[in-house]
C-alpha positions as CSV (number, residue, x, y, z in Angstrom):
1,X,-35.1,-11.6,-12.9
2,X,-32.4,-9.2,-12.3
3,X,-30.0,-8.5,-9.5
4,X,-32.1,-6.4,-7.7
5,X,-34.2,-8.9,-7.0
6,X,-31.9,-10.0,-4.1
7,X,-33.2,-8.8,-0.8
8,X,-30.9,-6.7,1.4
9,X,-31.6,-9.2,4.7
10,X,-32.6,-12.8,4.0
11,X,-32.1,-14.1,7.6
12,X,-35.6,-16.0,9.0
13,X,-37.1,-16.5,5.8
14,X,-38.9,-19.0,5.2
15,X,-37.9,-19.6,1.3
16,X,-34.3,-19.0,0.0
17,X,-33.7,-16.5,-2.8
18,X,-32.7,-18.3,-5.6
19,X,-30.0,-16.2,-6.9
20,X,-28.7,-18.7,-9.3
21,X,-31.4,-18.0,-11.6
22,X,-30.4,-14.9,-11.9
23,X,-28.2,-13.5,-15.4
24,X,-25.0,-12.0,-15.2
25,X,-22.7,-11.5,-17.5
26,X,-18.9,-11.2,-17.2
27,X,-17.2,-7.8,-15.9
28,X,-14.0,-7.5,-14.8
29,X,-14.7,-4.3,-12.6
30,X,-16.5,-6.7,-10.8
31,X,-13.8,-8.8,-9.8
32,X,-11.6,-6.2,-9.1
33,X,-13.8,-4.2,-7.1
34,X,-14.0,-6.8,-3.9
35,X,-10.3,-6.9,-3.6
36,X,-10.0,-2.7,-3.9
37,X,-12.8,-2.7,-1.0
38,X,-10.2,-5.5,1.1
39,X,-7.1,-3.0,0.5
40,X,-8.9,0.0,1.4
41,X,-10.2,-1.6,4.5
42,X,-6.8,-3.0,5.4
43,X,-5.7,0.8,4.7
44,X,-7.5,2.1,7.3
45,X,-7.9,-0.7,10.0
46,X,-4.5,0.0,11.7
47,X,-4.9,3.6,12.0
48,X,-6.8,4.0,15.2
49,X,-6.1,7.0,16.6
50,X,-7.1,8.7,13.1
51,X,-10.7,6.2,13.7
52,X,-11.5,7.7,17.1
53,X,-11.0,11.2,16.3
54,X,-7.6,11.8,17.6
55,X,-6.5,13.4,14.0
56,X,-9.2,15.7,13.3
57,X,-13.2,15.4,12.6
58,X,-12.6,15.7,8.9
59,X,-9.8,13.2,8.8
60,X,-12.3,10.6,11.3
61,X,-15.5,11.2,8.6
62,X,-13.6,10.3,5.6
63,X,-11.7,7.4,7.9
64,X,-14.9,6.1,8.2
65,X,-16.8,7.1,5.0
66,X,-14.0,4.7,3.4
67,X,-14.9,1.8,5.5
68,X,-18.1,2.2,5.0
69,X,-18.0,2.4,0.8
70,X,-15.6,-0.7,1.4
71,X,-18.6,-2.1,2.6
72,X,-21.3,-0.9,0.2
73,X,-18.8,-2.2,-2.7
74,X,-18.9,-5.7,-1.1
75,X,-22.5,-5.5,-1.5
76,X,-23.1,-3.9,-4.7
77,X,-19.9,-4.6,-6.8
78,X,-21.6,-3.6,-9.8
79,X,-22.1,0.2,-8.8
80,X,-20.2,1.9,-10.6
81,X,-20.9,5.1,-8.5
82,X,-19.7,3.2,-5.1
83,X,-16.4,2.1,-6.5
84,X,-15.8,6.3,-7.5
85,X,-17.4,7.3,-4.4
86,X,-14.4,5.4,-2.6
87,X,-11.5,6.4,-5.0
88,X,-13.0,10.3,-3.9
89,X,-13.2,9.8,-0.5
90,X,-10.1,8.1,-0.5
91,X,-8.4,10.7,-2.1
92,X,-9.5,13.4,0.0
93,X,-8.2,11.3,2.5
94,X,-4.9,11.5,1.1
95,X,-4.9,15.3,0.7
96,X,-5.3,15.9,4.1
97,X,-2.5,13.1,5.2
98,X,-0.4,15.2,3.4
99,X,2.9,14.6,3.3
100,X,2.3,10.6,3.4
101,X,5.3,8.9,3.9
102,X,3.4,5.4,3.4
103,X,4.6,4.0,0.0
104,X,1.5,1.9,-0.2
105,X,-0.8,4.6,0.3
106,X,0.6,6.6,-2.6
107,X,0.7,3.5,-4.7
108,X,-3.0,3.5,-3.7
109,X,-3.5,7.1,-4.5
110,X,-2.1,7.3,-7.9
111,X,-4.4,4.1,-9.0
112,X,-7.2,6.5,-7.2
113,X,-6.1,9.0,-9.4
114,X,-6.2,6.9,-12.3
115,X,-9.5,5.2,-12.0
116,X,-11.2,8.8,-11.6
117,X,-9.4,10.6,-14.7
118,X,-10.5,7.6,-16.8
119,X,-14.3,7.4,-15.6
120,X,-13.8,11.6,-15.8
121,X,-12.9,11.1,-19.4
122,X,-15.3,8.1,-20.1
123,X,-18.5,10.2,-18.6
124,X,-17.4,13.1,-20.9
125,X,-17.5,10.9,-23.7
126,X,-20.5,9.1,-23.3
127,X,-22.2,12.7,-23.3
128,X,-25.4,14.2,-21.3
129,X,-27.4,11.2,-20.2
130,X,-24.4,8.7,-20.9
131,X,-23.1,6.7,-18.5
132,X,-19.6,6.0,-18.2
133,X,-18.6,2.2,-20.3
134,X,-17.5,-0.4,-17.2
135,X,-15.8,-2.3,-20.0
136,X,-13.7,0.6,-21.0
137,X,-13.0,1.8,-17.4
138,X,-11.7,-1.5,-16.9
139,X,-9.9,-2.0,-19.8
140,X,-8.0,1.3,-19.2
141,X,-7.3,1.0,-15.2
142,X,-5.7,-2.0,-15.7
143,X,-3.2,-0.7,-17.8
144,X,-2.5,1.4,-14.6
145,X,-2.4,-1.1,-12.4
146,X,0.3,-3.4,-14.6
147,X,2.5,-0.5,-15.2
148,X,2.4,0.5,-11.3
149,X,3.1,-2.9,-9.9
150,X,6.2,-3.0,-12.3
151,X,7.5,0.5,-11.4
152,X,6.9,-0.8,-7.7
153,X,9.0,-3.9,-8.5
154,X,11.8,-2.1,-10.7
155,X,12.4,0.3,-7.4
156,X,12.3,-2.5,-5.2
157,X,15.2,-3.7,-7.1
158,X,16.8,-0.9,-8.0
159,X,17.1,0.9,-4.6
160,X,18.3,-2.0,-3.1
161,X,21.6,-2.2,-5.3
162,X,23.4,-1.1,-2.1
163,X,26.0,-1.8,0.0
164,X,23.6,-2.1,3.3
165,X,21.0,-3.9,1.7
166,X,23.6,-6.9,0.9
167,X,24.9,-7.5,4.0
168,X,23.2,-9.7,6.6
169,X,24.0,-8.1,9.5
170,X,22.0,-5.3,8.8
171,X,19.6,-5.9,5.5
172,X,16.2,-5.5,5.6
173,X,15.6,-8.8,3.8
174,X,17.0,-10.4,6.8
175,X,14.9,-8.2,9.2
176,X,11.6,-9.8,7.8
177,X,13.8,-13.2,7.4
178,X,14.3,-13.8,10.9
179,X,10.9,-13.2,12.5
180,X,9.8,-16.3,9.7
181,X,13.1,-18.5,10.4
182,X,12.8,-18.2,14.1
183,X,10.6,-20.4,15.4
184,X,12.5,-23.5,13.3
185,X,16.2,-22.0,15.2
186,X,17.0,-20.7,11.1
187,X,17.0,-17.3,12.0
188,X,20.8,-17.0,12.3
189,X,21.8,-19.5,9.4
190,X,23.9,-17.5,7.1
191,X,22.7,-19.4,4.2
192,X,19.1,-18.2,4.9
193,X,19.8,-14.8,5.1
194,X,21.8,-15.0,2.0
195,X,18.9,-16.6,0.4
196,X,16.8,-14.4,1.7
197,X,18.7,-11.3,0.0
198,X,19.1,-12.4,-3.1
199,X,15.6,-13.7,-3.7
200,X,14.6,-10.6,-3.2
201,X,15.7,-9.4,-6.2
202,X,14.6,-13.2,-8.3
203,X,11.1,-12.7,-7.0
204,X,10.8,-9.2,-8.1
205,X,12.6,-9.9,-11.5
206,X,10.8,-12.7,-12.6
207,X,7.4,-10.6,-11.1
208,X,8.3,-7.4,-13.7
209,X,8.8,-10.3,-16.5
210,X,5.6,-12.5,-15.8
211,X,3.1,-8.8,-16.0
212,X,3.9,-8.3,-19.7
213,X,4.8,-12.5,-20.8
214,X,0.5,-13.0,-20.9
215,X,1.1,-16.9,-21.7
216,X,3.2,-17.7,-18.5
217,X,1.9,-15.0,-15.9
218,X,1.8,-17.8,-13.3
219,X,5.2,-18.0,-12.6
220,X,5.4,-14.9,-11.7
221,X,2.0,-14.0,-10.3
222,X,2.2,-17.3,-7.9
223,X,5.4,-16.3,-6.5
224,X,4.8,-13.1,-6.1
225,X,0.9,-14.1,-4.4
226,X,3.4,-16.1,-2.0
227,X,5.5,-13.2,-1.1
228,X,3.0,-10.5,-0.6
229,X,1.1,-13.2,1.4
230,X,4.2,-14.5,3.8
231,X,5.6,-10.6,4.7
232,X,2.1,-9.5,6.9
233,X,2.4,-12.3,8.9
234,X,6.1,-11.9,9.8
235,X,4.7,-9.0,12.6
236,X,7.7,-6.9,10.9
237,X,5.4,-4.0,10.2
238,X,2.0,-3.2,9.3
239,X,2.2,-5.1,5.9
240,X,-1.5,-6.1,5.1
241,X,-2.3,-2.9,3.9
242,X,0.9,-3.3,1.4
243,X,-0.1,-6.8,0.2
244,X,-3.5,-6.4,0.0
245,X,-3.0,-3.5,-2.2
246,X,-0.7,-5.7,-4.3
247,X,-3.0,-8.3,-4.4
248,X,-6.0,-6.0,-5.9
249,X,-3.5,-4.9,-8.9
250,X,-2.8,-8.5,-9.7
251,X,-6.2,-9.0,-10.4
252,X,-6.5,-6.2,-12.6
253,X,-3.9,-7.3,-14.2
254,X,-4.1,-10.6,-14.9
255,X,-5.4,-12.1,-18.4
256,X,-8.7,-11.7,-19.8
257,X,-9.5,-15.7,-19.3
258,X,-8.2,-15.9,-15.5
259,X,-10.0,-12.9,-14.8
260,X,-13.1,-14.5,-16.2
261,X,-12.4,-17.6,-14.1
262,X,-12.1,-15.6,-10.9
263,X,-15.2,-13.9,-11.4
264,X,-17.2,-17.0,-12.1
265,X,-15.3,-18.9,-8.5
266,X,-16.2,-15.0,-6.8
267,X,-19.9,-15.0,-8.2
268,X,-20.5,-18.8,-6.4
269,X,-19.4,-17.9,-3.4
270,X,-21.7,-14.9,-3.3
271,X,-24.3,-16.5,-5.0
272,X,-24.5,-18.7,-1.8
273,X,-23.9,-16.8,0.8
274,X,-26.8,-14.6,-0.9
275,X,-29.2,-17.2,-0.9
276,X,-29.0,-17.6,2.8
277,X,-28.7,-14.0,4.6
278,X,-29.7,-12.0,1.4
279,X,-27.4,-9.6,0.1
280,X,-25.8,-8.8,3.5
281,X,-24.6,-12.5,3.2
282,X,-21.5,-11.5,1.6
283,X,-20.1,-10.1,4.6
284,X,-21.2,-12.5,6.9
285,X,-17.7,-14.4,6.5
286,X,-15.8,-11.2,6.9
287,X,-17.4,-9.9,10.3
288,X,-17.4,-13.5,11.8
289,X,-13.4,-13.9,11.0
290,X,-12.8,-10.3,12.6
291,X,-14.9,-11.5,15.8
292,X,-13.2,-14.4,15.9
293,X,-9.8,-12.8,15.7
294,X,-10.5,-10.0,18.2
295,X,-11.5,-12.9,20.5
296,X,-8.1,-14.8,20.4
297,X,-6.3,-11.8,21.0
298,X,-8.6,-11.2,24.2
299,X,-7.7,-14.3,25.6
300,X,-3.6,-14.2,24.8
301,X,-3.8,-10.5,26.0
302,X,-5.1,-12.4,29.6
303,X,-2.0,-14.5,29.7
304,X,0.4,-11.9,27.9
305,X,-0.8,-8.3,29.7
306,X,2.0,-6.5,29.3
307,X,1.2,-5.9,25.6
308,X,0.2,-2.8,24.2
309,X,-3.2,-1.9,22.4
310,X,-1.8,-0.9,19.1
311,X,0.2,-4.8,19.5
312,X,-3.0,-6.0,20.4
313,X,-5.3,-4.6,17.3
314,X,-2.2,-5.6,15.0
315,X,-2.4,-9.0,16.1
316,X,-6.4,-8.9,15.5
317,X,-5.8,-7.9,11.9
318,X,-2.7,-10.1,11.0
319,X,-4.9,-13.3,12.0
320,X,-7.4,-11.6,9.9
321,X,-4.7,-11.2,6.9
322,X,-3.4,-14.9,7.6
323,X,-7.3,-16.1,6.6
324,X,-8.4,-13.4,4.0
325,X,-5.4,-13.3,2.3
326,X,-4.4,-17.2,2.6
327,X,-8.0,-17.6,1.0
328,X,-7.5,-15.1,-1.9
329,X,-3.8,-16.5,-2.5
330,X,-5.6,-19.9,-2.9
331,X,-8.1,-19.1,-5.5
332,X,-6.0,-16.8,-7.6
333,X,-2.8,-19.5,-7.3
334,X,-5.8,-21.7,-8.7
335,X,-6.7,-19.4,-11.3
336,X,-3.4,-19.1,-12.9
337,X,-2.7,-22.6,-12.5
338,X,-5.5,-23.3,-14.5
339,X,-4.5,-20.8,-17.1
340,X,-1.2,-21.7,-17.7
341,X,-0.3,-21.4,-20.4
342,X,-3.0,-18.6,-21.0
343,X,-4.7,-18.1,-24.1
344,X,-3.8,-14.9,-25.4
345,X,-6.9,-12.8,-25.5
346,X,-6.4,-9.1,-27.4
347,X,-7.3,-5.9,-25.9
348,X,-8.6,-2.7,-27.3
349,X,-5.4,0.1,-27.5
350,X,-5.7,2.2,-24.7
351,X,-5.7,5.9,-25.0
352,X,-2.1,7.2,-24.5
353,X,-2.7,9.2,-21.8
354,X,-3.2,6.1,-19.5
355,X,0.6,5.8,-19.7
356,X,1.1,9.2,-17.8
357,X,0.0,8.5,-15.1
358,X,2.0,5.6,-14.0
359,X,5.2,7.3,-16.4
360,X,5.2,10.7,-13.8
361,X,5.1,7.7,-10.5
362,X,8.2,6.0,-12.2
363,X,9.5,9.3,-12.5
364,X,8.8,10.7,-9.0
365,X,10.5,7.5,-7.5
366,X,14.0,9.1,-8.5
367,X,13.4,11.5,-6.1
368,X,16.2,9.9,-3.4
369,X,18.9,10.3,-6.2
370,X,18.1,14.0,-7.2
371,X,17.9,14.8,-3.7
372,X,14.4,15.2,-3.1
373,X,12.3,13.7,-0.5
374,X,13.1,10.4,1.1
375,X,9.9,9.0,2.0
376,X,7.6,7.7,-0.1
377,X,9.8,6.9,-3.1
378,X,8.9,2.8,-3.2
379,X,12.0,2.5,-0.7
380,X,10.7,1.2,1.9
381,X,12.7,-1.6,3.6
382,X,15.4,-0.9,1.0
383,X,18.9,0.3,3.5
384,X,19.0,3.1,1.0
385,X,21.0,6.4,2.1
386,X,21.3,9.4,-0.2
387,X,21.4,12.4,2.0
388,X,24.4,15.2,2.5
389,X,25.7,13.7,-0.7
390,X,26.4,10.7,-0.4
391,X,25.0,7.1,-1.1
392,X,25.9,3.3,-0.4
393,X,23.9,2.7,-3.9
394,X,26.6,1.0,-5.6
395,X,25.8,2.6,-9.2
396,X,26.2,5.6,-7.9
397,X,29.5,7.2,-6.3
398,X,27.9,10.3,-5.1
399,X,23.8,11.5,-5.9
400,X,23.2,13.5,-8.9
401,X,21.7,16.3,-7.0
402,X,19.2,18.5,-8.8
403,X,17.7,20.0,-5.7
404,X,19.7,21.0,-2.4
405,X,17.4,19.9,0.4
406,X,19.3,16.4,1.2
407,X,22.3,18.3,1.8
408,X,20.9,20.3,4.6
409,X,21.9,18.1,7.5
410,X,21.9,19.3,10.9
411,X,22.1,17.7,14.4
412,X,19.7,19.0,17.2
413,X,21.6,19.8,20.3
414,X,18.2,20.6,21.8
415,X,14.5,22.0,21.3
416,X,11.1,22.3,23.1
417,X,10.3,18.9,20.9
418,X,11.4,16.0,23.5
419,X,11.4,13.5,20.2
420,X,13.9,15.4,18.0
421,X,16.0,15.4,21.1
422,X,16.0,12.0,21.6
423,X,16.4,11.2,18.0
424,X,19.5,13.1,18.0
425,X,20.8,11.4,20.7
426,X,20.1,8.0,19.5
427,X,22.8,9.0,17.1
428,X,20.0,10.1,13.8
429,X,20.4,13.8,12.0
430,X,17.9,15.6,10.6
431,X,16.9,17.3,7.2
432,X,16.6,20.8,7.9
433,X,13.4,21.1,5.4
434,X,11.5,18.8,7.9
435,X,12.4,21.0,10.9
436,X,11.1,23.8,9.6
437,X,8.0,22.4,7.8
438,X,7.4,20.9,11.8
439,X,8.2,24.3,13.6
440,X,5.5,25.9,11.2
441,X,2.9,23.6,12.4
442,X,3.6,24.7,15.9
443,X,5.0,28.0,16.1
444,X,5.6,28.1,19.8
445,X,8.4,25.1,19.3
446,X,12.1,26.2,19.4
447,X,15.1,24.1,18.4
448,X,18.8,24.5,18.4
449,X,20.7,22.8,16.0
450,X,24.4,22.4,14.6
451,X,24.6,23.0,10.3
452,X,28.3,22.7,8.6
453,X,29.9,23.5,12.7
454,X,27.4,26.5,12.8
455,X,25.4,26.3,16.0
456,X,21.8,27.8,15.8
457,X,20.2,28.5,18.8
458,X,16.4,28.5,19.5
459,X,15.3,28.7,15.7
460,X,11.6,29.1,15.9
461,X,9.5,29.5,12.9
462,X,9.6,32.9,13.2
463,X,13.0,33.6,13.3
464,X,13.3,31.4,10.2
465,X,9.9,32.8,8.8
466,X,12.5,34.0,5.4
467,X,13.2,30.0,4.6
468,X,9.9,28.5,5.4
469,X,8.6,26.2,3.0
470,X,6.4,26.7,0.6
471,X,2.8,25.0,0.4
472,X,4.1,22.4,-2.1
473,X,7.0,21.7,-0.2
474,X,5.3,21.2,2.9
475,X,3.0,18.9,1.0
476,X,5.3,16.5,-0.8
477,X,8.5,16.7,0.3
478,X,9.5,14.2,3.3
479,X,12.5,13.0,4.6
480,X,14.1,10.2,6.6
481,X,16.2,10.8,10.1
482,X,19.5,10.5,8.6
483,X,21.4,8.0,9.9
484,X,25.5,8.3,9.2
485,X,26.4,4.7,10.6
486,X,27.8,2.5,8.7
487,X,26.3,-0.1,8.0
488,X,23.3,1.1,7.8
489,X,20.7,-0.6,10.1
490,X,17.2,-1.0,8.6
491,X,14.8,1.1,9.6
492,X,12.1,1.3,7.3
């Protein structure tokens, strides 16, 4: 009896399927695969003016076409062609976000890229008629993922060696600090926000230790399962996507024996709810948790009106986090416990290419200091400042500029763009790059700006058609409003 066996639909039947008598046999992909589904779903969920069409058709279809292979890989795990139908999808989605400022999404993007060039290479290699090794696949991505989570937690500590960052009054740390404290009247203790700084930087260290120190990856996998859990639910931002991201590299990362575990706690609980509603069991959970949360918000919304819909459909999804993700921090704080101290299990050598990919991400994440973009550099929530060439970082006394577009500051005085206007005025300056890559998209836009005391008046993209960026530079380069205040206030 194999795994086909299991009906789609269940519900009504007379008999159960017993899915317990079925064979399976560990895979790793498999217990990874859930947890990409979650963090592509999560992606997605808060971006609903993209879902109903308000981006673009294409950019709607492949919105959905994601949620809906998020689905298909809850059901089928196994399918190997679902789990690459989503990394594509996803990545077309990427292309046509372009430029992404989201540090999460690019995380996500590279890892897309990663999983496809390894199943590329792995389909190649099994030849006409082959099919591409699960065990390999796995045994390569996860290489990927380890390396990425520690570049993500090497930036996090290294672009907040700043001045900004380390003062309470204005740190980020303290900004998703307070919302936490607040409700026990700890929101303006010193000491917390201290705390709050500095373990910051302990959490992350000890995270980029624990990846690579197999025996005690607890330590560091449970704290870090704690911190990635606790920062969605502080309403600072749209976190889930983040954390639930984070959470899906952990668990290809994690030892060979706790991964085994996982998968055997995973495979009961969808064993079960299999045996009861067939295979569409396993999202049975899921759908009733989202009902239920929409509901709850419904019924504050009646007492609280005044909020708005995108407040209301965060709140749906941060209930939803504060179940899903309590849930998952459970079992995989279970399954570490249980492996501590693991047993070190030896892997095949991966090919050295894997390295690349994750070696050109650590490298691209320098792109503050060399005065490339801003965005998108694993700095979110970091106080960092780099632009017209200078920095708070406090290794640095002044950027080592490779490229000149950070130093290209002007102040709008006004345009045909209300926004930029009142951006200025609300003190912020802008890159020029980003001006012009905006005035390109709508030609009829004028703006007036000030560069080094030199007032230009009602630049349009055709009287700058000379100095338009190129289709690369439109693509990945994006920048921050520059903000000259000191401190810095935390933005994102």
């Amino acid at each position: 009896m194999t795994a086909s066996a299991i009906p789609f639909w269940n519900l009504g039947r007379n008999k159960p399927t017993n899915v317990r008598d079925l064979t399976y046999t560990y895979d790793g992909l498999t217990a990874f695969t859930p947890f990409w589904a979650m963090a592509a779903i999560f992606s997605i969920a808060g971006d609903t003016h993209g879902l109903i069409g308000y981006k673009g058709f294409a950019y709607m279809a492949l919105s959905w076409a994601v949620i809906l292979l998020s689905l298909l890989l809850f059901l089928y795990p196994r399918r190997t062609g679902i789990l690459l139908a989503l990394v594509a999808v996803s990545l077309a989605l990427y292309a046509i976000r372009l430029p992404v400022a989201s540090n999460n999404k690019t995380i996500t993007t590279v890892m897309n890229g990663a999983i496809l060039l390894s199943a590329a290479v792995l389909y190649v290699k099994a030849g006409r008629g082959g099919s591409i090794d699960r065990v390999a696949l796995y045994n390569q991505i996860r290489v990927v993922a380890r390396a990425l989570l520690a570049v993500m937690y090497f930036y996090g500590i290294f672009h907040k060696i700043n001045t900004d960052f380390l003062d309470p009054t204005v740190s980020c740390a303290v900004g998703l600090y307070a919302p936490l404290a607040r409700p026990f009247g700890l929101a303006d203790n010193l000491f917390g926000q201290y705390l709050a700084i500095y373990a910051t930087f302990v959490i992350e260290a000890i995270a980029i230790v624990s990846l690579y120190w197999k025996r005690y990856f607890a330590v560091g996998f449970i704290l870090a399962l704690i911190f990635h859990y606790i920062i969605p639910i502080s309403a600072y931002s749209w976190y889930m996507d983040f954390s639930s991201l984070v959470f899906a590299l952990y668990v290809l990362s994690i030892p060979t024996p706790a991964s085994q575990m996982l998968y055997g706690i995973s495979l009961g609980v969808a064993n079960a709810l299999r045996e009861n509603f067939g295979r569409i069991g396993t999202l049975v959970p899921a759908v009733a948790l989202v009902l239920a949360a929409a509901a709850v918000v419904m019924l504050l919304a009646l007492a609280f009106p005044e909020r708005s819909f995108d407040m209301a459909v965060h709140s749906v999804w941060i209930l939803t986090w504060a179940v899903v993700g309590g849930a998952a921090m459970v079992v995989l704080t279970y399954v570490a416990l249980e492996n501590l101290p693991c047993e070190n299990v030896s892997a095949p050598r991966p090919p050295a290419w894997v390295y690349v990919v994750p070696g050109l991400f650590f490298v691209s994440c320098l792109s503050p200091y060399v005065g490339l973009k801003t965005e998108s550099s694993i700095n979110m929530f970091s106080n960092l400042h780099t632009e017209a060439g200078q920095t708070n970082h406090l290794l640095f006394s002044k950027p080592p500029y490779l490229f000149n577009y950070q130093n290209d500051v002007v102040k709008v005085v006004d345009s045909s763009e209300p926004r930029w206007v009142q951006q200025s005025q609300a003190g912020n300056y802008h890159i020029l790059h980003d001006l012009k890559r905006q005035l390109r998209w709508n030609p009829q836009a004028w703006v007036t700006y000030v560069k080094d005391g030199v007032t230009v008046t009602r630049a349009t993209a055709a009287t700058l058609a000379e100095e338009m960026p190129n289709i690369l530079e439109r693509k990945l380069l994006l920048f921050k409003l520059v903000d000259f205040s000191r401190p810095k206030v935390c933005t994102h």
